[in-house]
C-alpha positions as CSV (number, residue, x, y, z in Angstrom):
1,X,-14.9,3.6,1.7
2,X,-17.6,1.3,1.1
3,X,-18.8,-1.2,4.0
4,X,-20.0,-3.9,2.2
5,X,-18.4,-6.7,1.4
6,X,-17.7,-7.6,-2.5
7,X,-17.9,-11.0,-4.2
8,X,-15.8,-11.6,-7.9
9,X,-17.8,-14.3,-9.7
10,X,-16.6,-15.5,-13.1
11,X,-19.5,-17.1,-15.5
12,X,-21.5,-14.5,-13.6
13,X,-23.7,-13.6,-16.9
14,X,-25.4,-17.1,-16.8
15,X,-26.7,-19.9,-15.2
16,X,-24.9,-21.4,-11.8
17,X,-23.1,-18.1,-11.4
18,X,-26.2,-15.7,-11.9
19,X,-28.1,-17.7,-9.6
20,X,-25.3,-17.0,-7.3
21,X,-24.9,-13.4,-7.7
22,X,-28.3,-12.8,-7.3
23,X,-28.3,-14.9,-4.2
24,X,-25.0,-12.4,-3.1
25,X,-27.0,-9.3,-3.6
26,X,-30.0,-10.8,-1.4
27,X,-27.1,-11.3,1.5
28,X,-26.3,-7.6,1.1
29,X,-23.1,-8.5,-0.7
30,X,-22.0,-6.0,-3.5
31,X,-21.1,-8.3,-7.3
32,X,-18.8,-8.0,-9.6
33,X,-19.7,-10.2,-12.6
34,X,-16.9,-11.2,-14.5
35,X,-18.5,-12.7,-18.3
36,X,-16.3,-13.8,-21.3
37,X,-18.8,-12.8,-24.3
38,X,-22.4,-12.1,-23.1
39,X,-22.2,-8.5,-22.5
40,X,-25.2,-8.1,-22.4
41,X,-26.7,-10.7,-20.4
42,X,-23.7,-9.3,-17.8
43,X,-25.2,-6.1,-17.6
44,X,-28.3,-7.4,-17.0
45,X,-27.2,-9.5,-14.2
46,X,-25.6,-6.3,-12.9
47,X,-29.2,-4.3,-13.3
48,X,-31.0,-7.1,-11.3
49,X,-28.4,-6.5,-8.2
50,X,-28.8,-2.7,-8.3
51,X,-32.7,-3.5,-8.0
52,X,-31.5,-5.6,-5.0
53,X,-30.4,-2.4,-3.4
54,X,-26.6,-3.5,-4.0
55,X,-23.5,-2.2,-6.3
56,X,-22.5,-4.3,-8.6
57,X,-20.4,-3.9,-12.0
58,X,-19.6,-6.3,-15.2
59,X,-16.2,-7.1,-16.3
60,X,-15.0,-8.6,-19.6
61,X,-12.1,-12.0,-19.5
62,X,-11.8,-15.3,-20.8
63,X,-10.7,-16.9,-18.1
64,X,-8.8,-19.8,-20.9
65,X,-6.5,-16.9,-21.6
66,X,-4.3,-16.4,-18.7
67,X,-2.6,-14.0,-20.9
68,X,-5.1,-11.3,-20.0
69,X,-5.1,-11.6,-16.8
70,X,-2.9,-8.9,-16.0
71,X,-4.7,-6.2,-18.1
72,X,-7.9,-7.8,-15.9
73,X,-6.3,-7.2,-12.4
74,X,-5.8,-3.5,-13.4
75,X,-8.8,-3.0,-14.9
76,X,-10.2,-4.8,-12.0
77,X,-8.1,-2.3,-9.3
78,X,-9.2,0.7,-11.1
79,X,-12.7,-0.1,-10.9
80,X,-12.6,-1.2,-6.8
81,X,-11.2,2.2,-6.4
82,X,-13.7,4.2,-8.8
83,X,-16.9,2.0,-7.7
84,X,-16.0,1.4,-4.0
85,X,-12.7,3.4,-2.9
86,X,-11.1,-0.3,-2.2
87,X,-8.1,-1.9,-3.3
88,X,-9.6,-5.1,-3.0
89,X,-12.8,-7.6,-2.4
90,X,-13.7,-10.4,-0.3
91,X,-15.0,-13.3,-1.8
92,X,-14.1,-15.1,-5.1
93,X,-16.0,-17.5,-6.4
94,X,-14.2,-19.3,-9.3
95,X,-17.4,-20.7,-11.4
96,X,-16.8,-20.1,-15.0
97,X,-17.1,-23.4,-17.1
98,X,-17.9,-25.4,-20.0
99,X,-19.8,-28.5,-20.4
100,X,-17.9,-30.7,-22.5
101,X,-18.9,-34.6,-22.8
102,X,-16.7,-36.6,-24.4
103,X,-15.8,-40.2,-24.6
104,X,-12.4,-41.3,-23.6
105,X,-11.7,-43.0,-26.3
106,X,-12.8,-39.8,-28.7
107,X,-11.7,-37.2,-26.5
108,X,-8.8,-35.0,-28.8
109,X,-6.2,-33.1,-27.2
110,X,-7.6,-29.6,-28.3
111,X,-10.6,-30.8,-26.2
112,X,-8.3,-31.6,-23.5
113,X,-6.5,-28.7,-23.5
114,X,-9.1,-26.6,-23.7
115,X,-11.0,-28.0,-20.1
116,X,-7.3,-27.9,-18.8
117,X,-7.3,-24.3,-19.4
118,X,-10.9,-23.3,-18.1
119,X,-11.1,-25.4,-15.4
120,X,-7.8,-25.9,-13.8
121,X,-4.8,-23.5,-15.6
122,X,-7.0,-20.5,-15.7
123,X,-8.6,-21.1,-11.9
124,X,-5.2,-22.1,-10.6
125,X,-3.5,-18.7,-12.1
126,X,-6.4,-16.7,-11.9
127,X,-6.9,-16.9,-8.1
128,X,-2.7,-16.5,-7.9
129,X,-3.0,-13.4,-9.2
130,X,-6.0,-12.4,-7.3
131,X,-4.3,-13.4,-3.9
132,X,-3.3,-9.3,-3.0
133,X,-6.7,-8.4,-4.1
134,X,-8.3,-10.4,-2.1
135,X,-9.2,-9.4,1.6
136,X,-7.5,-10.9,4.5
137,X,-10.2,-12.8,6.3
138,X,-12.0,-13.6,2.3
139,X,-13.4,-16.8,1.1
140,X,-12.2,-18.7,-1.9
141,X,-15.2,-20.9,-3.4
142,X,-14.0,-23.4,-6.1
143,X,-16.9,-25.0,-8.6
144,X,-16.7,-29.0,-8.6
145,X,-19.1,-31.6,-9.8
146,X,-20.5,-35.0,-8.2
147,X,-18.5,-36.5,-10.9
148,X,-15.2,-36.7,-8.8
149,X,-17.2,-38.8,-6.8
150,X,-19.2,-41.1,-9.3
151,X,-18.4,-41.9,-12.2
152,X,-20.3,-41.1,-15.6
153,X,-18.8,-42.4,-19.2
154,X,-18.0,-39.4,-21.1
155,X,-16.8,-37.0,-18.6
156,X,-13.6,-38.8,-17.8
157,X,-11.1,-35.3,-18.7
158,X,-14.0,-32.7,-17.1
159,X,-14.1,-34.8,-13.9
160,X,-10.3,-35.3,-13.7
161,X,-10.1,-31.5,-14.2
162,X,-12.0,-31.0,-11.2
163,X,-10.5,-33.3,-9.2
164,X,-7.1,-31.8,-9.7
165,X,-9.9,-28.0,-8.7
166,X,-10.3,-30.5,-5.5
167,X,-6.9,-30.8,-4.4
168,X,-6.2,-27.1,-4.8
169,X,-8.8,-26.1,-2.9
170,X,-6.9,-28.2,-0.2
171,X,-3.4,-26.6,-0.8
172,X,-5.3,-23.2,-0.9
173,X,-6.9,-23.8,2.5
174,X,-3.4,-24.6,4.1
175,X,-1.7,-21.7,2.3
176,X,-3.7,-19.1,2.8
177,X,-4.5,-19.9,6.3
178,X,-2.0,-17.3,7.7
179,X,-4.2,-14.9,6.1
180,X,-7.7,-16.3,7.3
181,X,-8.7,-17.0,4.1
182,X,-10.6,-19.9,3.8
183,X,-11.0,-22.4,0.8
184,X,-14.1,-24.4,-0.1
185,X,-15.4,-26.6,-3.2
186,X,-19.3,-27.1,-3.7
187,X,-19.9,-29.9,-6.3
188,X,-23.2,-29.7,-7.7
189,X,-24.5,-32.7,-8.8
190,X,-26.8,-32.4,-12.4
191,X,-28.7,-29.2,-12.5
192,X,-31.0,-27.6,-15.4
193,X,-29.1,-24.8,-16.6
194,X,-28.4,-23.6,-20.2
195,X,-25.1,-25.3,-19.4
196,X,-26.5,-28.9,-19.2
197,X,-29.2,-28.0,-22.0
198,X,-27.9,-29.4,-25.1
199,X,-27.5,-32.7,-22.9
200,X,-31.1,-32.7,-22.0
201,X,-31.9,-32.0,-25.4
202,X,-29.7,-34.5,-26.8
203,X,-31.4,-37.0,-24.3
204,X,-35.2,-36.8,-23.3
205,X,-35.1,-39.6,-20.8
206,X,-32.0,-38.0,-19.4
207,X,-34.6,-35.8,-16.7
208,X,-36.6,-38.6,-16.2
209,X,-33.4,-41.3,-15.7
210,X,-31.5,-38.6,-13.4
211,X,-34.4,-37.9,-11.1
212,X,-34.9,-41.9,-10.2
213,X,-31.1,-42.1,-8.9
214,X,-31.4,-38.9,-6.8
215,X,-32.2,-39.8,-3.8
216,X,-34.7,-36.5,-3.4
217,X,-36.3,-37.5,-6.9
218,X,-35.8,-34.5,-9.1
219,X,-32.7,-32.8,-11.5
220,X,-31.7,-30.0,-9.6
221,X,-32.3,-26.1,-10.3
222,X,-29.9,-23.0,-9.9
223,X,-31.6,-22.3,-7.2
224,X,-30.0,-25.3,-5.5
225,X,-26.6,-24.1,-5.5
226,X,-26.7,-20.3,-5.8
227,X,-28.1,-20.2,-1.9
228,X,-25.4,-22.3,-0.9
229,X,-22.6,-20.3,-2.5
230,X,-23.8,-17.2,-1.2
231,X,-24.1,-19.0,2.3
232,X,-20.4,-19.9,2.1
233,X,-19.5,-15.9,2.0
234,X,-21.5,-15.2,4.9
235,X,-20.5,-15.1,8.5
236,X,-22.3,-18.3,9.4
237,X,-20.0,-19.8,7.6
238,X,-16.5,-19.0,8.6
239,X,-15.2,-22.1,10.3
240,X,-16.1,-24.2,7.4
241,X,-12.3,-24.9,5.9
242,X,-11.2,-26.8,3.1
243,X,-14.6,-29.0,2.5
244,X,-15.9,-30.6,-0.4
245,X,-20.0,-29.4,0.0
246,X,-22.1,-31.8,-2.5
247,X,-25.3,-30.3,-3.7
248,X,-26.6,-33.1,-5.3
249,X,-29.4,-34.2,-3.9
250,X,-27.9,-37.5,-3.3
251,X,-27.0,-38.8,-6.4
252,X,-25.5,-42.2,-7.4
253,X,-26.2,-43.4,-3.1
């Protein structure tokens, strides 16, 4: 049976949750990168971990479709068993996610919907099913945003999403107690990822405008976060409960 511990990261392909898988790996933490369509991005994230000296597979879900979820958890079991003769992992690290401005006033209910069932419908039921796969004694590590805490037009249904991500986390922490698993949320604040690029894009003073209300004077970088996610699975951590972690650089002060 293997000894190392094993971290589930959804959006692992890109981004946030590369950074953090990497990050993982560096900790001596064995991945398993969960993608919904870049395969092959996936796979590489899962060669740069093996380079790292760690194990570290790819699996295929949307996490908007909790429909699949089912046929994930046994593909999911099946490969624990194959890859690491376990029936289940430590750490999971809900970070899929979509970047989806839009004004109030504008914002349709397909649009709604959709954030409903990435951010909060498919993180809520995803980590309910993953509760007997994960290890008593695991982490739970919920993705947030500084937006719950300020307030930026256009973002009005992402933020609420992740407010509702906020409260769970909360419920979780209590619930799962019993089991010594604790709960935490970071909440990045705005980071240069291809998630945010079409905003940066869209917006060339955007950098420029973001960096003068942070208090440390710069957008922030994968990098940023991925460290502090991998911290929170680490034994350093373990009395850290229930807390909202902001990695924003101190916006909005």
């Amino acid at each position: 049976m293997s000894t190392n511990k094993i971290a589930l990261i959804t959006g692992g392909s890109r981004g946030l949750g590369k950074n953090a898988a990497l990050h993982l790996a560096d900790k001596g933490i064995d991945v398993i990168v969960v993608y919904r369509s870049k395969e092959e991005e996936a796979n590489n994230v899962v060669n740069a971990i093996e380079q790292k000296g760690q194990q570290a597979i790819a699996l295929q879900l949307d996490i908007a479709n909790t429909k699949a979820f089912d046929n994930f958890f046994q593909t999911l079991a099946e490969s624990l068993q194959q890859k690491w003769n376990r029936n289940n992992f430590d750490f999971l690290i809900n970070n899929a996610g979509i970047d989806a401005a839009s004004p109030f006033a504008q914002t349709t209910e397909e649009d709604f919907d959709h954030l409903f069932n990435v951010h909060f419908k498919g993180v809520y039921f995803l980590t309910q099913k993953a509760l007997p796969y994960i290890a008593d004694g695991g982490r739970i590590i919920n993705l947030s945003t500084g937006l719950t805490r300020f307030a930026t037009p256009g973002y009005a249904a992402y933020a609420s999403m992740k407010g509702a991500i906020e409260v769970f986390t909360k419920y979780l922490a209590k619930e799962l107690g019993p089991r010594r698993i604790a709960a935490n949320l970071v909440a990045p604040g705005i980071i240069e990822t291809d998630f945010t690029k079409e905003a940066f894009t869209a917006h060339p003073q955007l950098n420029e405008y973001m960096s003068s209300i942070t208090a440390l004077g710069r957008v922030g970088q994968p990098d940023d976060i991925g460290g502090l996610i991998a911290f929170l699975c680490t034994d350093e951590a373990r009395w850290i409960n229930a807390q909202r972690i902001e990695a924003s650089g101190g916006m909005f002060l």
